[in-house]
C-alpha positions in Angstrom: -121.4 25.9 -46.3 -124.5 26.9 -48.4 -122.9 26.4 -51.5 -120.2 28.4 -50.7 -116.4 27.7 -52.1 -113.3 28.2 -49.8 -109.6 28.6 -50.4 -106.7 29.4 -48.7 -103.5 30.4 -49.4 -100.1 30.7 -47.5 -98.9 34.3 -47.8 -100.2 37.6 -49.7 -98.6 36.9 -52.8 -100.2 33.6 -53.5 -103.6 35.0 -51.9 -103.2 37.7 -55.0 -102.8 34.8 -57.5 -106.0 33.5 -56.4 -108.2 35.8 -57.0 -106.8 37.2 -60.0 -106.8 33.5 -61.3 -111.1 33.4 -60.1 -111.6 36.9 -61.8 -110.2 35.7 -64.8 -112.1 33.1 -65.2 -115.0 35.2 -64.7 -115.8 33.5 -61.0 -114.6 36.0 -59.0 -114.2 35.6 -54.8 -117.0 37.8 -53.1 -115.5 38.1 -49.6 -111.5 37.1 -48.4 -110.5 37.1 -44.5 -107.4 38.1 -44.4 -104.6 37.6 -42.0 -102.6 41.3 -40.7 -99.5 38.7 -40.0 -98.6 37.0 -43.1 -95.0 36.1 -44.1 -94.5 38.2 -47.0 -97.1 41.1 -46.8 -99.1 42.5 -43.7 -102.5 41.9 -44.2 -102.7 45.9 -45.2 -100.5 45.6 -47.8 -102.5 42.9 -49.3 -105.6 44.7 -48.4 -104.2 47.8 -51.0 -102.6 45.3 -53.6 -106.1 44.5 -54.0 -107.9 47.5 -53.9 -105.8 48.8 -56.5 -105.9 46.0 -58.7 -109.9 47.1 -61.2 -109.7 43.2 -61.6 -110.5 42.5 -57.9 -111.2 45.4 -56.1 -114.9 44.1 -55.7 -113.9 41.6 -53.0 -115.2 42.1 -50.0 -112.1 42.1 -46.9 -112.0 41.3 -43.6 -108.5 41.8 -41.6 -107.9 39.5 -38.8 -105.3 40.5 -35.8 -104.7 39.4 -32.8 -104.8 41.1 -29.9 -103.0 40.3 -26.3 -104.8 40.9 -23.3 -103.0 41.9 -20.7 -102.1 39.6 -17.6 
């Protein structure tokens, strides 16, 4: 994907350990799609654990739901 590295990770906590593991290591994510639904933290919860964290506040986030149309 043009050069691009990917990662995933199972819940919010884990998804924090990530990028805090990249940043230190001085190869930081740029972007994350996150999930509102995850087992241990909404997606919004994650979204402020990171925004809060100077470390890797810089990422980029995109918050995925889904939504039910109605029948």
């Amino acid at each position: 994907m043009l050069g691009a590295a990917r990662d995933s990770a199972p819940g919010g906590a884990q998804a924090l350990a990530l990028l805090r593991e990249a940043a230190r290591r001085d190869q930081p994510y740029h972007a994350a799609l996150v999930d509102m639904k995850m087992p241990d933290m909404n997606g919004a919860e994650l979204a402020q654990a990171i925004k809060s964290d100077p470390a890797i506040a810089d990422v980029r986030l995109v918050v995925l739901t889904t939504i039910r149309s109605p029948r």
